[in-house]
C-alpha positions as CSV (number, residue, x, y, z in Angstrom):
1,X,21.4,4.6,-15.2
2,X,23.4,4.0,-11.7
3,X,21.5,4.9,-8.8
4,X,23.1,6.6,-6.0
5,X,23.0,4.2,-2.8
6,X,21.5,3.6,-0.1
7,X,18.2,5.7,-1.2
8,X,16.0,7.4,1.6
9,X,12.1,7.0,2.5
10,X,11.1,9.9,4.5
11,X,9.0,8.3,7.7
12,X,6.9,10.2,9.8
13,X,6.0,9.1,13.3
14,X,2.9,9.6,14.5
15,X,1.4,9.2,18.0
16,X,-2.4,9.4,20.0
17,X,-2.1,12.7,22.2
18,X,-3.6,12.8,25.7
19,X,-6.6,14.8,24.4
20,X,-7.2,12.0,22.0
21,X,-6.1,13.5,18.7
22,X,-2.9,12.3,16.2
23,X,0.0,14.0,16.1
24,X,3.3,13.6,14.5
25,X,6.1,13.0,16.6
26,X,9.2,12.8,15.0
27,X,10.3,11.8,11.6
28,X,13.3,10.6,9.5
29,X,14.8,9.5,6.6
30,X,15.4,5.6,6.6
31,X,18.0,4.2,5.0
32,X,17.2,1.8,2.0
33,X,20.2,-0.2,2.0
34,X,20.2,-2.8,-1.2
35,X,21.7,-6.9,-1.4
36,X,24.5,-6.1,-3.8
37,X,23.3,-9.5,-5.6
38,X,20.8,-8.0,-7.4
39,X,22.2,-4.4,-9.0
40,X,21.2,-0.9,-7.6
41,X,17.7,-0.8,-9.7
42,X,16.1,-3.6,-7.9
43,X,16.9,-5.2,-5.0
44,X,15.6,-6.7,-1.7
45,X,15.2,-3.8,1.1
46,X,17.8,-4.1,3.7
47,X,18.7,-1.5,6.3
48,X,20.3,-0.8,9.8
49,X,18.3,-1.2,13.1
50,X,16.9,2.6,13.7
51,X,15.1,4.4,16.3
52,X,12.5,6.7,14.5
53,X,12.9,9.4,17.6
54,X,15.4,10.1,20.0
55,X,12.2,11.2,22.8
56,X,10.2,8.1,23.0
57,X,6.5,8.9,24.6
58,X,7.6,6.5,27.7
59,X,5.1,4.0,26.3
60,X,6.4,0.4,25.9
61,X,4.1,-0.8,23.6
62,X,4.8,1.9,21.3
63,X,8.6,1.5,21.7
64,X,8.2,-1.5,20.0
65,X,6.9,0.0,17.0
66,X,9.5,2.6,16.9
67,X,12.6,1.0,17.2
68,X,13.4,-1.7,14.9
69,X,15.6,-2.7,11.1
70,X,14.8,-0.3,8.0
71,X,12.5,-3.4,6.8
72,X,10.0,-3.4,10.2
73,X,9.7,0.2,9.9
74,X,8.6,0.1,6.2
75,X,6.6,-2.8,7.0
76,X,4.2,-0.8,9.1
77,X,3.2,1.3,6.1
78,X,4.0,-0.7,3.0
79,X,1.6,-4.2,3.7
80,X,0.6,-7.2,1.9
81,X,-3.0,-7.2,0.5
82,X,-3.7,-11.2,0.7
83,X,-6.9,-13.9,0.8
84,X,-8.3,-16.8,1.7
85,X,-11.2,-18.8,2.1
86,X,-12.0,-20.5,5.9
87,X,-10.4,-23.5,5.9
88,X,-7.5,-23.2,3.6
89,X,-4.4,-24.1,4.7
90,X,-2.5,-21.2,2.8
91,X,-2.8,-17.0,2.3
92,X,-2.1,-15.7,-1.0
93,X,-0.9,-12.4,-1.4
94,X,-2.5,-10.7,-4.6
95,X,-0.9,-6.9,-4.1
96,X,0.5,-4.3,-2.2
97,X,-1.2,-1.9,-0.1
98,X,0.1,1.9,1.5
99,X,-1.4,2.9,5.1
100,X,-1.7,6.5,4.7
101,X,-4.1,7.4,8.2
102,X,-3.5,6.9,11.4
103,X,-7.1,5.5,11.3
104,X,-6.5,2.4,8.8
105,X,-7.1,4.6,5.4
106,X,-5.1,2.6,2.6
107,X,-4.5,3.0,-0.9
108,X,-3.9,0.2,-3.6
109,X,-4.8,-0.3,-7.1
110,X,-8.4,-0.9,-8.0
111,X,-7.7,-4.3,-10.2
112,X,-6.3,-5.9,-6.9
113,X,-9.9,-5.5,-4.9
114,X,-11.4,-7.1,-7.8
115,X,-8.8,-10.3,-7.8
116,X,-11.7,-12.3,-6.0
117,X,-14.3,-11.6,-8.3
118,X,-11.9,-12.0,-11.4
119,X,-10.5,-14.6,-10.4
120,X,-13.7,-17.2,-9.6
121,X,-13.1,-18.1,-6.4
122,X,-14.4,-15.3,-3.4
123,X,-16.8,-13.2,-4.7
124,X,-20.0,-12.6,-7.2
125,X,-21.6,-9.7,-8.9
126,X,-24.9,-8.7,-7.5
127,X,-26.5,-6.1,-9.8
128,X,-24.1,-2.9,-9.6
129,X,-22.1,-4.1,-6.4
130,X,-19.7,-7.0,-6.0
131,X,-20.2,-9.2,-2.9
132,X,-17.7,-10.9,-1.2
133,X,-18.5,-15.1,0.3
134,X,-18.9,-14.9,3.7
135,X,-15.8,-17.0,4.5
136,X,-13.4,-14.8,2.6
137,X,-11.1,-13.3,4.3
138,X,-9.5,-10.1,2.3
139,X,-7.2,-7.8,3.6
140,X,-3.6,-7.0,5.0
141,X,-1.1,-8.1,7.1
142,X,1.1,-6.1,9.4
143,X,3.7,-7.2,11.2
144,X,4.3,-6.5,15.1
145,X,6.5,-7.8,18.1
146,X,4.9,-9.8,20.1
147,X,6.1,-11.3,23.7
148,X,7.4,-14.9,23.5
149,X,8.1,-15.1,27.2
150,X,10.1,-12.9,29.5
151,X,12.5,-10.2,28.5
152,X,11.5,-11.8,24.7
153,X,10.1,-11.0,21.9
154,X,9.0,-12.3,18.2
155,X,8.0,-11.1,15.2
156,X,4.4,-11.8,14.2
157,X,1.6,-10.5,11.9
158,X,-2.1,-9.2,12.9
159,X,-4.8,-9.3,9.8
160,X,-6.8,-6.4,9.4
161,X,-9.4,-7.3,7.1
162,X,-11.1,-4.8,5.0
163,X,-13.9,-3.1,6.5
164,X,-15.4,-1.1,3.7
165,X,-13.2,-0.4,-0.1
166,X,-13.8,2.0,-2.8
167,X,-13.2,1.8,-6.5
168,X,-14.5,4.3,-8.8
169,X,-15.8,3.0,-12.8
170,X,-18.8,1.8,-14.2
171,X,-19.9,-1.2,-15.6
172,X,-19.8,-2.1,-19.5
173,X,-21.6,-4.8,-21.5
174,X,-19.9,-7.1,-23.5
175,X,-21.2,-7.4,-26.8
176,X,-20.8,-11.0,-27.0
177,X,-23.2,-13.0,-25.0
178,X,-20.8,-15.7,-23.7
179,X,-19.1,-13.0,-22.2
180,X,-19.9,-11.1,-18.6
181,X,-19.5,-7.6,-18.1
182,X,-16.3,-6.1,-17.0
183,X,-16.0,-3.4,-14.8
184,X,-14.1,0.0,-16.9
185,X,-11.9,1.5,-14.3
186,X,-11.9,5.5,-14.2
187,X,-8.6,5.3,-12.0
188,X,-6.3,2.1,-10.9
189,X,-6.2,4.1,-7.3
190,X,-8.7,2.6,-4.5
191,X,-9.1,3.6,-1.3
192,X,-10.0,0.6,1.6
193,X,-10.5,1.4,5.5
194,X,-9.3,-1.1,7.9
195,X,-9.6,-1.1,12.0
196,X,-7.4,1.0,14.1
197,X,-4.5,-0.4,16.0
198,X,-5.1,-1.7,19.3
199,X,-4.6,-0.2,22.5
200,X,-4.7,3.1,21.5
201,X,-1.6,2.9,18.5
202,X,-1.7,4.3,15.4
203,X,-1.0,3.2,12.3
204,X,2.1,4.3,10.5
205,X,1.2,6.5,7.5
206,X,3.4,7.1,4.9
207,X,3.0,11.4,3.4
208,X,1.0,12.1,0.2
209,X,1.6,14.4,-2.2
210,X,-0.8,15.8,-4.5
211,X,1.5,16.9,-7.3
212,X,2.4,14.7,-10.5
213,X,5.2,13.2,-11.5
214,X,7.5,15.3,-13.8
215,X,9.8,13.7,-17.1
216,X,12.7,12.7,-15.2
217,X,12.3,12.2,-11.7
218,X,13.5,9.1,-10.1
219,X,10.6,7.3,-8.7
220,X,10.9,4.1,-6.1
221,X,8.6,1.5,-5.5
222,X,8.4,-0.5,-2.6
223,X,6.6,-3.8,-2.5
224,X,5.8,-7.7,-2.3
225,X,7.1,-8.9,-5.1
226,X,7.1,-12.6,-6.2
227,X,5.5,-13.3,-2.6
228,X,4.8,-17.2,-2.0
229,X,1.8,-18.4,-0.3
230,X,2.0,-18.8,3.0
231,X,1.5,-21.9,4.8
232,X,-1.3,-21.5,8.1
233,X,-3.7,-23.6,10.4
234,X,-6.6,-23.9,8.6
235,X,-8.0,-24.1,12.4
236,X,-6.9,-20.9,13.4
237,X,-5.6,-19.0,10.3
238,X,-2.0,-18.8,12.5
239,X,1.5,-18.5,10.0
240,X,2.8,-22.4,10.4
241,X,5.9,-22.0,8.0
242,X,8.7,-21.1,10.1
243,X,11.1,-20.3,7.1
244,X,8.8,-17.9,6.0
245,X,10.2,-14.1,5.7
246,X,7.8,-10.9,4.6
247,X,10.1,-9.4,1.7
248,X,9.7,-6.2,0.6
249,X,11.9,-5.3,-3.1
250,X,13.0,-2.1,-4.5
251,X,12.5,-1.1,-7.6
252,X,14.0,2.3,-9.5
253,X,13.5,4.2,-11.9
254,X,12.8,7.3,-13.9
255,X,9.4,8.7,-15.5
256,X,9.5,8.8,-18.8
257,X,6.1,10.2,-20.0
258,X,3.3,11.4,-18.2
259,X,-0.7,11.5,-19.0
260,X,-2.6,13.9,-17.0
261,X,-6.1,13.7,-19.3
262,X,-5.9,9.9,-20.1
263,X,-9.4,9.9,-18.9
264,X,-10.2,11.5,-21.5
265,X,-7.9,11.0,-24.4
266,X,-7.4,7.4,-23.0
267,X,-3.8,7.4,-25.0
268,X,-2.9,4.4,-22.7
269,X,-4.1,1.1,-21.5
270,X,-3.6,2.0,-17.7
271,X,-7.2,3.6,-16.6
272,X,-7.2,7.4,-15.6
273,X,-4.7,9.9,-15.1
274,X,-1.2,8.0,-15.3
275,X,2.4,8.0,-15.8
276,X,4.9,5.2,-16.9
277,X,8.5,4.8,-15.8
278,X,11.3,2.4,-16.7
279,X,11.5,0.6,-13.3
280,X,11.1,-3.4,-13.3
281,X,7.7,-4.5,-11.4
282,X,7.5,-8.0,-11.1
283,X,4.1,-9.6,-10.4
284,X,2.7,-8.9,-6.6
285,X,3.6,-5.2,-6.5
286,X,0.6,-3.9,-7.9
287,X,-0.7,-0.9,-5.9
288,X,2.7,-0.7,-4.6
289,X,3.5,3.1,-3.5
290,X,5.4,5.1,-6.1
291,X,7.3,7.7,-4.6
292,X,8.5,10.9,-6.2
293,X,11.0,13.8,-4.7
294,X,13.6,11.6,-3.2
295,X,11.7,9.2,-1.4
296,X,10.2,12.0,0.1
297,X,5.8,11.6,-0.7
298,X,4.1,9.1,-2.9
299,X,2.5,10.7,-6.2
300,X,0.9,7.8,-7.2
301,X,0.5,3.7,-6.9
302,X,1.4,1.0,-9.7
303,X,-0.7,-0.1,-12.0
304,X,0.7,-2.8,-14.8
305,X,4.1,-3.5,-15.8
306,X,5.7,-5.9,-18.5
307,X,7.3,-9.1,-17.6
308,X,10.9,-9.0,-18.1
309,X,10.9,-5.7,-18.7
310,X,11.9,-2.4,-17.3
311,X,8.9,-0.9,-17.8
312,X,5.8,-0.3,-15.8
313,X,2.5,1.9,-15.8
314,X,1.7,4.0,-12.5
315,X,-1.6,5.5,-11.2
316,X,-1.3,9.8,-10.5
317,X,-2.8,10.0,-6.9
318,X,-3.8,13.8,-6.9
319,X,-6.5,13.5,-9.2
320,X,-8.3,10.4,-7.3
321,X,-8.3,12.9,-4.0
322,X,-11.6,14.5,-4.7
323,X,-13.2,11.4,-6.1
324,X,-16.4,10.4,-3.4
325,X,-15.9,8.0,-0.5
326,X,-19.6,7.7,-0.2
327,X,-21.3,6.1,2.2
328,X,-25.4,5.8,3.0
329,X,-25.2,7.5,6.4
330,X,-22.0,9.9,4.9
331,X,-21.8,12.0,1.9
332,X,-19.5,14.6,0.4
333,X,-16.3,13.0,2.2
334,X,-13.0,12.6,-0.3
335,X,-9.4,12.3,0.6
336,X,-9.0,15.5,0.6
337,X,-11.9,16.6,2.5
338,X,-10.4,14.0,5.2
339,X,-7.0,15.1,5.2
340,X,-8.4,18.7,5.7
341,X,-10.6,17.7,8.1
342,X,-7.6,17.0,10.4
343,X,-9.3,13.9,12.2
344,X,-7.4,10.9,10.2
345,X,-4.0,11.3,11.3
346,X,-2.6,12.0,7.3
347,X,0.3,13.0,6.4
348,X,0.7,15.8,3.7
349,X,4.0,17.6,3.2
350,X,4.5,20.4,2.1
351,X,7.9,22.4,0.2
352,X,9.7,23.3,-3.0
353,X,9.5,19.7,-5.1
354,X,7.1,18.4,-2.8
């Protein structure tokens, strides 16, 4: 299959009004131009400098989040989930994240929150909860301008660590006594809430849809594949490497099947409601956004793929937007219930394909 080039990510802007509420100011389809090294399927994400609104608010500080390459724009939205443990001298990055409120609301895959437990070295079970070490640090990384003196500035990153995260499953006993139990996942999609943006900003969501997937559609997936560790001060957590460059790759492709009831019927490995397309997803893009109608909304995030292999697993978002985001002193909220409610700054579009 040849994919017609450059493809388009539909960007909304959104800004903080004077009364206090988000708004959307402006939005546009950014070019996703591809390095002609690597084929029209999968490629690193290159693009033209573009200004996301010809009316900027008069704000300086949020000029510079506005105006920028095709790769800082996406970068707002599409982040690195990474960790590491005080005193470190490098950041790992274990996944991909999507901001999708103006309020720090992201969505990932569920196996990615759980890399610190899996994996031994940040966190440990503690009856039907997981609890992180104290000097873990877990969460994203988005990049920003930042003034270097004068008329000039520099690229830079601000953490944002995660504040509370929400994956949906239950616990299962191994039947073998050597062996702990693994958490059964009821969906690969996980919600995580991070601060707001200083100064008043908002974060850059990307737009949701709530509609699967059909047999055929071209889905993209943006993400961090194959990202190295980065080298910091274990002093002061600060990037060091100066040859360093935040990456994101583009991979396309076209749903093959989808599995609406795989809760149920379970018919494939990948937990919950799913779909699979024949799109290569190298390690480090799990929970990557999938996007659907053009580039226009993400219908779901990844999930698993196959190494070497143009194949992958995706997780449907719609059905994970009435699961609970329950908290002790707040019940009864969902995704849904917060993108109703208005008071998030998300983005839902609405239309014929949509």
């Amino acid at each position: 299959m040849s994919t017609k080039t450059p493809i388009e990510i539909l960007k909304t802007l959104w800004v903080r009004r004077p009364d206090g509420l988000w708004a959307i100011s402006d939005m546009k389809a950014l070019k996703i131009k591809n390095d002609k090294n690597l084929g029209d399927r999968y490629f690193l994400l290159r693009g033209d400098v573009e200004l996301m609104t010809d009316s900027p608010n008069g704000r300086f500080i949020d000029f510079l989040s506005i105006f920028g390459t095709a790769e800082f724009l996406m970068q707002q939205s599409i982040v690195p989930v990474v960790s590491w443990l005080e005193g470190e001298s490098s950041i790992k990055c274990i996944g991909t994240a999507s901001i999708i409120s103006c309020t720090g609301y992201l969505i990932t895959a569920a196996h990615v929150l759980l890399d610190p437990l899996e994996a031994g070295y940040g966190a440990t079970r503690i009856a039907g909860s997981v609890k992180h070490r104290d000097n873990l640090n877990f969460g994203v990384l988005i990049p920003y301008m930042a003034p270097v003196g004068g008329i000039y500035f520099s690229k830079a990153f601000r953490f944002f660590p995660f504040e509370k995260m929400w994956a949906w499953g239950d616990w299962k006993q191994s039947p073998l006594f050597h062996e702990d139990d693994r958490w059964e996942h009821l969906t690969d999609v996980a919600v995580c809430k991070i601060q707001e943006m200083p100064n008043g900003q908002a974060h850059q969501p990307l737009n949701m849809s709530l509609n699967p997937f059909v047999p055929g559609e071209e889905a993209y997936s943006l993400g961090y594949a194959e990202l190295p560790d980065m080298e910091i001060n274990p002093g002061t957590g600060q990037i060091t490497d100066r040859n360093f460059r935040l990456e994101i790759y583009v991979t396309v492709g076209n749903i093959l099947q989808i599995f609406p009831q795989n809760h149920i019927a379970k018919e494939v490995y990948t937990p919950g409601p799913c779909f699979d397309f024949n799109a290569r997803v190298p390690g480090r893009m799990s929970g990557a956004p999938v996007f659907g109608a053009q580039g226009a909304v993400i219908r779901g995030v990844v999930s698993r793929s196959f190494s070497g292999e143009e194949h992958a697993y995706g997780s449907m978002l719609g059905p994970a937007m009435d699961l609970p985001l329950d908290e002790p002193e707040a019940r009864g909220r969902s995704l849904r219930t917060l993108l109703k409610s208005g008071n998030e700054g998300m983005s839902q579009v609405y239309g014929v394909g949509l």
